[in-house]
C-alpha positions as CSV (number, residue, x, y, z in Angstrom):
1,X,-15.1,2.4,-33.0
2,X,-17.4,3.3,-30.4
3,X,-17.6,0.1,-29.0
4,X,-14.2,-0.8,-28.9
5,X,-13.8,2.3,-26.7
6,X,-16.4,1.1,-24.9
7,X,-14.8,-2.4,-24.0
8,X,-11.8,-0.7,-23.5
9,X,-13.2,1.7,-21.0
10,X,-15.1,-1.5,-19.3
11,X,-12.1,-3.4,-19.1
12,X,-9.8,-1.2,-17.5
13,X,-12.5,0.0,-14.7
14,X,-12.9,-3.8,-14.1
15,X,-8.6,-4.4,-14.1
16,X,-8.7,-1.1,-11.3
17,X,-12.1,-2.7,-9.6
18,X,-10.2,-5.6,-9.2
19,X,-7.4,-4.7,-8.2
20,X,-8.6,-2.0,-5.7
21,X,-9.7,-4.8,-3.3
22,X,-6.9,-7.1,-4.3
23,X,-4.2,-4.5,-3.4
24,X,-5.2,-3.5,0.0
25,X,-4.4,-7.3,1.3
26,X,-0.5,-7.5,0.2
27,X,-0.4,-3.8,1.5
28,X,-1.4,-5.1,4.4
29,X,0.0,-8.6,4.9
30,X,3.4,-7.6,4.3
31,X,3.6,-5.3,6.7
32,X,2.2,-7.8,9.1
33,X,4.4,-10.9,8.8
34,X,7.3,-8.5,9.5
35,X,4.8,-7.6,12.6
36,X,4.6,-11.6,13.8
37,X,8.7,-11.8,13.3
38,X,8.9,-8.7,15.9
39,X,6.8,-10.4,18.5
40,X,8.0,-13.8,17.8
41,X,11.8,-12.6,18.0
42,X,10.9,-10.0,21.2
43,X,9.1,-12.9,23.1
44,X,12.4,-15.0,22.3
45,X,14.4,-12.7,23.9
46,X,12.4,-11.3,26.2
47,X,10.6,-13.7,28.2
48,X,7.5,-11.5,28.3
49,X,4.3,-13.6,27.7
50,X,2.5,-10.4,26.0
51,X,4.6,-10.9,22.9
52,X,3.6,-14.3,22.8
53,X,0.1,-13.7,23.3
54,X,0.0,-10.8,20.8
55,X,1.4,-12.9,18.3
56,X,-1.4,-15.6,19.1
57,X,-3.8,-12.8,18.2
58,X,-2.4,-11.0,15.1
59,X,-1.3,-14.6,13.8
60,X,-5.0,-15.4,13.1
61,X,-5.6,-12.1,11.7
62,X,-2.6,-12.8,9.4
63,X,-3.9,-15.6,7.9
64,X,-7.3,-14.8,6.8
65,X,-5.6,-11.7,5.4
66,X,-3.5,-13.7,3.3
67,X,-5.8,-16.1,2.2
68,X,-8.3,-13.6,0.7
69,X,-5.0,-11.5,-0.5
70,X,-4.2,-14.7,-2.4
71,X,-7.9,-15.6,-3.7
72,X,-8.0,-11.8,-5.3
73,X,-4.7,-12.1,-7.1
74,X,-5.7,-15.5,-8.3
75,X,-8.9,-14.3,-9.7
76,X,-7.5,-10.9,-11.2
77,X,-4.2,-13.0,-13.0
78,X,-6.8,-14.4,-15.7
79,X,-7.8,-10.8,-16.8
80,X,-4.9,-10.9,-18.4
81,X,-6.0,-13.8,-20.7
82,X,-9.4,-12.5,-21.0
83,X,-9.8,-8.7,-21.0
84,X,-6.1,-7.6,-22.5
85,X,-5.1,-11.1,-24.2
86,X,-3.2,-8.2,-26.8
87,X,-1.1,-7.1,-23.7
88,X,-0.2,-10.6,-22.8
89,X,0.8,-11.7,-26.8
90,X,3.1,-8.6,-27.1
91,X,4.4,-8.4,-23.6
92,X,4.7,-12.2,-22.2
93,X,7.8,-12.8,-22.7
94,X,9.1,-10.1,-20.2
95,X,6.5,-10.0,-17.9
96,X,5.6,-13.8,-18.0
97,X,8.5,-14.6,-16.2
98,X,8.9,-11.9,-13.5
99,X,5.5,-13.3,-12.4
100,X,6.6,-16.9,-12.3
101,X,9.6,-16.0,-10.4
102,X,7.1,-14.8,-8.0
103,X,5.2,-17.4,-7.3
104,X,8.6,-20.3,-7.4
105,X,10.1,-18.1,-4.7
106,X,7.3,-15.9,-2.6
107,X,4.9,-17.8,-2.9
108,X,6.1,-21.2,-2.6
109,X,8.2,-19.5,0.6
110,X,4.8,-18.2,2.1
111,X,2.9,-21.4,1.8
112,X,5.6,-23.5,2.2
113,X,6.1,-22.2,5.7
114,X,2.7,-20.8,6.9
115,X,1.3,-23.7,8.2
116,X,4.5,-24.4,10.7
117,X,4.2,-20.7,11.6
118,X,0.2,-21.1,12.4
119,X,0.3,-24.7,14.0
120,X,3.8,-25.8,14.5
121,X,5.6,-24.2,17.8
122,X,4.6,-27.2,19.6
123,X,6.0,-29.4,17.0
124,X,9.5,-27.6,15.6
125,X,9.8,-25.9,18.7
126,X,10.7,-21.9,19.2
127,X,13.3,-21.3,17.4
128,X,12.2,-22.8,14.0
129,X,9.1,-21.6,15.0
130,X,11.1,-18.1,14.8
131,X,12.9,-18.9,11.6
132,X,9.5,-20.1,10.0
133,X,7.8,-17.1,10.9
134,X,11.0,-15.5,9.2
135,X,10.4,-17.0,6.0
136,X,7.0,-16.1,5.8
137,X,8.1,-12.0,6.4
138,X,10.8,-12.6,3.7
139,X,8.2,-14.3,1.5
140,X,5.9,-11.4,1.5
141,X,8.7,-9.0,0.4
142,X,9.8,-11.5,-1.8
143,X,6.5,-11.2,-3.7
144,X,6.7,-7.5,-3.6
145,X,9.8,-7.1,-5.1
146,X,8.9,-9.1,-7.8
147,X,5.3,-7.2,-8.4
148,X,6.9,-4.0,-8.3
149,X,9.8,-5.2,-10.8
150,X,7.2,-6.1,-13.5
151,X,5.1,-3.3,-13.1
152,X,8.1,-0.9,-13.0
153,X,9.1,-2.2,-16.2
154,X,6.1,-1.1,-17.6
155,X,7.0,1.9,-15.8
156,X,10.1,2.7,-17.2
157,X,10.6,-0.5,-19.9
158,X,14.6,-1.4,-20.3
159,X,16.6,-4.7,-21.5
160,X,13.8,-5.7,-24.3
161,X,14.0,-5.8,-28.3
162,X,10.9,-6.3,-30.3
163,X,11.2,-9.6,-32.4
164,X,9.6,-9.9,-36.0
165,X,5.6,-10.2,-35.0
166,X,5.8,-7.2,-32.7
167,X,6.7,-8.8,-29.4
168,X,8.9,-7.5,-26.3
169,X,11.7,-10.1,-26.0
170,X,14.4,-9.8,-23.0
171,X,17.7,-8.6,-23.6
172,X,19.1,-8.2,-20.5
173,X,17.3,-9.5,-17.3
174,X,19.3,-7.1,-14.7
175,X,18.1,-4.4,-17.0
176,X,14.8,-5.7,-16.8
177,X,14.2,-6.0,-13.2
178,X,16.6,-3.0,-12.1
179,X,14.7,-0.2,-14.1
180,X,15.3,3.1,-13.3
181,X,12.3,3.7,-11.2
182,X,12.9,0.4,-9.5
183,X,14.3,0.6,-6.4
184,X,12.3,3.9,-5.7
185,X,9.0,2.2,-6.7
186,X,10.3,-0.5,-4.3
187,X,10.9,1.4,-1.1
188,X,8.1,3.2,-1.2
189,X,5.5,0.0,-1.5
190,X,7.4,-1.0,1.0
191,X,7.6,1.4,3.2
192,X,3.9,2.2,2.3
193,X,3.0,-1.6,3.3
194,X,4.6,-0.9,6.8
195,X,2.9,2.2,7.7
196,X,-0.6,0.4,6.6
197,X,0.0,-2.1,9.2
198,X,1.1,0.1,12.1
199,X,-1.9,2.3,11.7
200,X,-4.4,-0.5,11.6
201,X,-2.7,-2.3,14.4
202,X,-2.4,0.6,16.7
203,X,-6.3,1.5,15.7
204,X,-7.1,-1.6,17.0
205,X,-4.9,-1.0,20.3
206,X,-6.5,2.4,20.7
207,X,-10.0,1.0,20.6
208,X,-9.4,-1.8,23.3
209,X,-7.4,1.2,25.0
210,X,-10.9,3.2,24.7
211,X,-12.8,0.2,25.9
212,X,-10.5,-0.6,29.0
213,X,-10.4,-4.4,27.5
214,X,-7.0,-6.4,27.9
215,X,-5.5,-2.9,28.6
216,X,-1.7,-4.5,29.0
217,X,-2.0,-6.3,25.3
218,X,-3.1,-2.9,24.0
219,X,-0.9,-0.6,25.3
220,X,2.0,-2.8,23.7
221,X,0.8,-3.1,20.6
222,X,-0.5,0.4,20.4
223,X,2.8,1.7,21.9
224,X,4.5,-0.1,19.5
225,X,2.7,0.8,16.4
226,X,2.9,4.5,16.9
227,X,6.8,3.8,17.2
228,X,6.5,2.6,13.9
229,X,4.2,5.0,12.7
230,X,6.6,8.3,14.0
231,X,10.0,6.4,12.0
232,X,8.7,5.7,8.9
233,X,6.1,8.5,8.0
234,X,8.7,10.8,7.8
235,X,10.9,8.4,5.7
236,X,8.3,7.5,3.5
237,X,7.6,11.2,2.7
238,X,11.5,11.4,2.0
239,X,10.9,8.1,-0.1
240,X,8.2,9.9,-1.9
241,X,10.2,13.2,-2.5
242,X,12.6,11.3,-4.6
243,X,10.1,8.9,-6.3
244,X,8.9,12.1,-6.9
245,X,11.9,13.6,-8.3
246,X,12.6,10.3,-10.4
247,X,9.2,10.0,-12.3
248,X,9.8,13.6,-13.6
249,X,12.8,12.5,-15.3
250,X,11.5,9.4,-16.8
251,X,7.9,10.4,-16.3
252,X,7.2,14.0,-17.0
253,X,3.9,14.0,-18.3
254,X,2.6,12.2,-15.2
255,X,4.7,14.9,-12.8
256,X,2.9,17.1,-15.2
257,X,-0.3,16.4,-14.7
258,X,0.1,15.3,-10.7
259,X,1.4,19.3,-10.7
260,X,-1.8,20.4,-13.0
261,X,0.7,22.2,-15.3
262,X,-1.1,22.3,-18.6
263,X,1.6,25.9,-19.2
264,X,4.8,25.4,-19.5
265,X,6.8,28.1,-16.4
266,X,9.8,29.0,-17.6
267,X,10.5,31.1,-14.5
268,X,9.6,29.1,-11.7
269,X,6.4,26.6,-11.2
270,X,3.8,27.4,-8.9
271,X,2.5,24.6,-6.5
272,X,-1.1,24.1,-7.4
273,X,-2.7,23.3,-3.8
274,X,-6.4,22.8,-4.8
275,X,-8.6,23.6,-7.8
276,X,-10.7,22.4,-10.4
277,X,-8.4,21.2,-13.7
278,X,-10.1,21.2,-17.0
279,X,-8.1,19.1,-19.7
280,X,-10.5,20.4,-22.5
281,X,-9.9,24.2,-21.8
282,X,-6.3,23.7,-20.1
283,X,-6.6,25.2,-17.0
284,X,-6.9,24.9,-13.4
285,X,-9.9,26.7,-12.6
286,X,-10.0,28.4,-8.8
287,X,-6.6,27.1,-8.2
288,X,-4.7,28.0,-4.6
289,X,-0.8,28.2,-5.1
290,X,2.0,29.1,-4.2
291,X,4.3,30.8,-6.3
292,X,7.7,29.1,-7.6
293,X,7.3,26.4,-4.9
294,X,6.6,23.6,-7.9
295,X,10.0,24.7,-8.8
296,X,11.7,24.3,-5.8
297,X,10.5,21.3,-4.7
298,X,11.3,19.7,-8.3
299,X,14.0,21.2,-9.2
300,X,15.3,23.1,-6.1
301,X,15.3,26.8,-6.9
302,X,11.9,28.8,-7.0
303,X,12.7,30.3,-10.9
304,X,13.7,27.0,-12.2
305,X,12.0,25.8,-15.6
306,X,9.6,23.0,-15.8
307,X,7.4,22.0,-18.7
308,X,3.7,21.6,-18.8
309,X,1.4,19.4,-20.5
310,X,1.3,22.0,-23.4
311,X,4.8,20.5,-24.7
312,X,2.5,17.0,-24.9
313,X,0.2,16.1,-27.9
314,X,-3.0,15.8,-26.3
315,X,-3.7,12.5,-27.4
316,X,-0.8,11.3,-24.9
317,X,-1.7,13.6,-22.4
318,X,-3.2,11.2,-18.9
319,X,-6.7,11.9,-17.8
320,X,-4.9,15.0,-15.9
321,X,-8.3,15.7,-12.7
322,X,-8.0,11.7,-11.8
323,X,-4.4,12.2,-11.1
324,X,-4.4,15.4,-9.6
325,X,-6.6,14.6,-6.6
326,X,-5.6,10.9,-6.4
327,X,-2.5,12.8,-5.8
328,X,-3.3,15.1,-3.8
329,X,-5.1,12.3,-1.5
330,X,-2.0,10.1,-0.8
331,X,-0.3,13.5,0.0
332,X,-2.5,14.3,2.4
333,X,-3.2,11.2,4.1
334,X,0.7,11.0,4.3
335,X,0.9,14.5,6.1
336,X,-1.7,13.3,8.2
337,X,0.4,10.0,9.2
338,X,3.1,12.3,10.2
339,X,1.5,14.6,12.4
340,X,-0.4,11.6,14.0
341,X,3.6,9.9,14.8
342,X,4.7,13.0,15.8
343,X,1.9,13.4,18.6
344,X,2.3,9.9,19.2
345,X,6.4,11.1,20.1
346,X,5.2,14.1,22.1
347,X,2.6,12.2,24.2
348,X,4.8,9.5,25.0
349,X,7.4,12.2,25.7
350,X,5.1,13.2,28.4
351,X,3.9,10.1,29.7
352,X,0.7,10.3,28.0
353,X,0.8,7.5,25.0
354,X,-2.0,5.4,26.3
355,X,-3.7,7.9,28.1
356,X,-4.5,10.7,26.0
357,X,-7.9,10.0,24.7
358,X,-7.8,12.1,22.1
359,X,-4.6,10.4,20.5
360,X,-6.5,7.2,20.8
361,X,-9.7,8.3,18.8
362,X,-7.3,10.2,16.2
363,X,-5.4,6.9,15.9
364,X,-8.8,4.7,15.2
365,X,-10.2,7.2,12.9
366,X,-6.1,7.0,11.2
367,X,-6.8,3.0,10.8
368,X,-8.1,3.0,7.2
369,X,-6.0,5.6,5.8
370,X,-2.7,3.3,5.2
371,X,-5.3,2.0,2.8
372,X,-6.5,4.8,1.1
373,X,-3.2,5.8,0.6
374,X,-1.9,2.9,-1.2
375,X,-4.9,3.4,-3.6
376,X,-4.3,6.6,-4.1
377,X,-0.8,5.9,-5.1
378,X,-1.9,3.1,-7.1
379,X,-4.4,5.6,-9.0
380,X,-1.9,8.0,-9.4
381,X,0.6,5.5,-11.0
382,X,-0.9,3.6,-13.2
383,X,-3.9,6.2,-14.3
384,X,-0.8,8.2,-14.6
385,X,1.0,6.1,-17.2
386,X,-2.0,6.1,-19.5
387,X,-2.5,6.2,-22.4
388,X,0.2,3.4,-22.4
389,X,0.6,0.4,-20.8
390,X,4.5,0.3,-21.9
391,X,5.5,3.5,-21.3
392,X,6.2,4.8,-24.7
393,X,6.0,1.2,-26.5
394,X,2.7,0.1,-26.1
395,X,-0.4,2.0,-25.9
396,X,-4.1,1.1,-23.7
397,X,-5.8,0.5,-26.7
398,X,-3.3,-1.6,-28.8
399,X,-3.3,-4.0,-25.4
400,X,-7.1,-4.9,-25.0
401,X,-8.6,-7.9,-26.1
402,X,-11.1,-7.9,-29.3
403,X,-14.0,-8.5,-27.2
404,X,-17.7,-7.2,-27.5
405,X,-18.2,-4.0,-24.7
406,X,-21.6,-6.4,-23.5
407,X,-19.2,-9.5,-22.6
408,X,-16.8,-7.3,-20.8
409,X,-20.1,-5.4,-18.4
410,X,-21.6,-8.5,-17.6
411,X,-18.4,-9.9,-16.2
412,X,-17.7,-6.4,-14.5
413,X,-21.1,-7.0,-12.6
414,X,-20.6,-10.2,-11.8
415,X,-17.2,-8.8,-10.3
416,X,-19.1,-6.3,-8.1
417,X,-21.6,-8.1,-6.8
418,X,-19.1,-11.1,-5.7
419,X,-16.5,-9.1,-4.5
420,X,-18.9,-7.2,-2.1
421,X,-20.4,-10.6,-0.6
422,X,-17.6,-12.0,-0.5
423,X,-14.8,-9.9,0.4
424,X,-17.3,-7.8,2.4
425,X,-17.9,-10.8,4.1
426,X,-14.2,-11.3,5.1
427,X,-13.5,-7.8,6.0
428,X,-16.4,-8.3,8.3
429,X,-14.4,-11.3,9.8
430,X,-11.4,-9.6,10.2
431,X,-13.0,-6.5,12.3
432,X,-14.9,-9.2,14.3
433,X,-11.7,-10.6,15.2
434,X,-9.9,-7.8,16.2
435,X,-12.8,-6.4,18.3
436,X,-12.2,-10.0,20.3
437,X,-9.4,-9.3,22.1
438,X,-8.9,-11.9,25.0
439,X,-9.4,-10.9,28.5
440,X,-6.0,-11.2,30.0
441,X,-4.9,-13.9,32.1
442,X,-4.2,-13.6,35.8
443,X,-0.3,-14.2,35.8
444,X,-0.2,-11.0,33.1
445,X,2.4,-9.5,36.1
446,X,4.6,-12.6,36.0
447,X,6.0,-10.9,32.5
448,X,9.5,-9.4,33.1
449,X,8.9,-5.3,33.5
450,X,6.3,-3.2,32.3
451,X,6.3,-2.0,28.5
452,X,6.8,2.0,28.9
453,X,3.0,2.1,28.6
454,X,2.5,5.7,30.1
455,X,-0.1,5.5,33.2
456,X,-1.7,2.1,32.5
457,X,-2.4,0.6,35.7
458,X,-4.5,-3.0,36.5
459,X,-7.2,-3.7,38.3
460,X,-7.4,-6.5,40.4
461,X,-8.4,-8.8,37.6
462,X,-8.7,-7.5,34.1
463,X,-7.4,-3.7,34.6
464,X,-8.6,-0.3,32.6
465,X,-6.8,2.4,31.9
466,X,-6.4,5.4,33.8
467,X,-8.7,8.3,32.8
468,X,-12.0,5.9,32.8
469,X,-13.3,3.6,30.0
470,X,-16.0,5.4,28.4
471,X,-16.0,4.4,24.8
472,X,-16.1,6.5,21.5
């Protein structure tokens, strides 16, 4: 027994390993095709050769993005065959399909097109250039819509039967891919994936604002990430309220332990801020809260009921301190997104959106937290669900495969130690290349009128910023 807990435990932390440095590459390459359709579509219409040129630059970025996005997946699929073989017997014939659906439409549509987005404008010319670079954004959502339909199903499972040998057979496909926590699920990834890019791009317009390098290309794209950044922070934490509000009706052990209710409050919920929860004693130890504002935010009046964990058995209880601060995390960072687009707003308000060197260092040290987010949601959902893998229907432990604890650690460390040279590797590429941004060329003032980019003025060949280029 103990070492079937043991390869359990092994090959879950390898499945979350995995897909920690797997996720942060969708999260990040579907907000960035939508990016290359902006600047593809703007230099269209425009005219203005700092579209074009920006598009050059986050093209490249794009790809080697993708590529590693798509090596990750690849090597975490066969996990499924070799850590939770169970999982894929019982559960196939739903989820077997939504994945395949992925790759004949997303994927084919992202690698069908890529290469004429990368290489072909000379060849197709602009406008199919346009429409390829098109199919490549609608590609990556594509691919996300189908990710989050299979994994909301295991969410909130609809449209199956079990057949005689104890498998999930589909029912009813709409009912399958349309589950209750669906289209929330959906929006938010999405919305999550956007926000990801904006931060990382406008980090990376900050710095070469810092620097006083190609000061016109930076102001754009920094100007137009914060945009993007004061839109759809608040709409994302709007997103999130009622993601929120859905997982506690088909969720509410996970709401539960998110909250750190182990008590059940009949007369309003307090909002646990911080503190330390202990599942063995349930309690919150040194917790800071606020009175009936659980309640209210839940169920919109401060002396509403909600339940705690104490109305679960505790063997289907979640690991409640993992998804308490992973929670708490992706709150945060998201409060911090919002404040950062709001002083974007203000300062460019005033004139001051490429100027104010303060902004700019707030917005590099902002560049990683779109990331940290997303896997903070990620924790929070799936560490969540546990101890099921079906919500309900199929439990962690009735899903792995019958493998030896030994097998499933050496291939864990075989896992670190590639993923870290060679991922490590690539992230170290893609911060190389966005530190290279090209000087600008001396026709940059043949461009049709000046982006609103708040006191940048050229020099008389590469220009810097006003307020001096001193670094960091």
């Amino acid at each position: 027994m103990l070492e079937t807990l043991d390869a359990l435990l092994l090959a879950r932390l390898q499945f979350a390993f995995t897909i920690a440095f797997h996720i942060v590459f969708p999260a990040f390459t579907i907000g960035l095709a939508s990016y290359l359709f902006v600047l593809n579509s703007l230099w269209l219409i425009t005219k203005r050769h700092v579209y074009e040129e920006l598009f050059d630059f986050w093209k490249t970025i794009f790809a080697v993005a993708f590529a590693m996005g798509v090596v990750s997946g690849i090597v975490m699929s066969y996990q499924f065959g070799t850590n939770w073989s169970v999982f894929s017997d019982k559960a196939g014939p739903v989820i077997g399909p939504l994945m395949g659906y992925e790759v004949l439409t997303a994927f084919f549509l992202e690698a069908g097109f890529l290469g004429v987005m990368l290489f072909g404008l000379k060849r197709v010319g602009p406008g199919l250039h346009l429409l390829a670079t098109g199919m490549v954004a609608i590609g990556t959502l594509l691919s996300a819509t189908w990710i989050i339909a299979a994994n909301s199903w295991m969410q909130t499972p609809r449209g199956f039967g079990m057949n005689a040998v104890g498998q999930f057979v589909p029912l009813d496909w709409w009912a399958i891919i349309f589950t209750p926590s669906f289209p929330y699920r959906l929006v938010h990834m999405v919305l999550a994936a956007y926000l990801t890019t904006a931060l990382v791009v406008g980090a990376c317009g900050a710095w070469h604002l810092l620097r006083g390098t190609a000061p016109r290309r930076a102001a754009t794209m920094f100007t137009m990430a914060m945009g993007m950044v004061a839109v759809v922070a608040p709409l994302q934490i709007l997103a999130g309220d009622q993601h929120g509000l859905n997982t506690l009706e088909h969720q509410p052990a996970k709401v539960m332990a998110m909250e750190g209710h182990f008590e059940s409050h009949p007369e309003g919920a307090p909002l646990i801020l911080f503190g330390l929860p202990d599942q063995e004693n349930k309690r919150v130890d040194y917790a800071i809260s606020v009175p009936g504002l659980s309640s209210l935010i839940l169920k919109h009046g401060w002396k509403e009921p909600l339940a705690g964990l104490d109305t679960i058995p505790d063997e289907l209880e979640p690991p409640v301190a993992v998804v308490f601060w992973s929670f708490r995390v992706m709150v945060g960072l998201g409060t911090a997104m919002l404040l950062l687009g709001l002083w974007s707003a203000v300062a460019w308000w005033r004139g001051r959106l490429t100027t104010d060197r303060w902004l700019l260092r707030s917005a590099v040290a902002m560049g990683p937290a779109g990331f940290l987010a997303v896997l903070a949601g990620w924790i929070t959902t799936e560490v969540g669900r546990q101890p099921y893998t079906v919500y309900g229907h199929l439990l962690t432990a009735d899903s792995v495969s019958p493998i030896a604890a030994p097998a499933v650690a050496t291939s864990l460390l075989a896992f670190v130690v590639v993923y870290f040279f060679v991922f490590g590797a690539g992230v170290f590429y893609l911060f190389r290349l966005m530190a290279r941004l090209p000087a600008e060329p001396e026709d940059a003032a043949l461009d049709k009128g000046p982006v609103r980019t708040a006191g940048i003025t050229p020099g008389p060949a590469q220009g810097t910023p006003q307020g001096g280029t001193d670094g960091l």
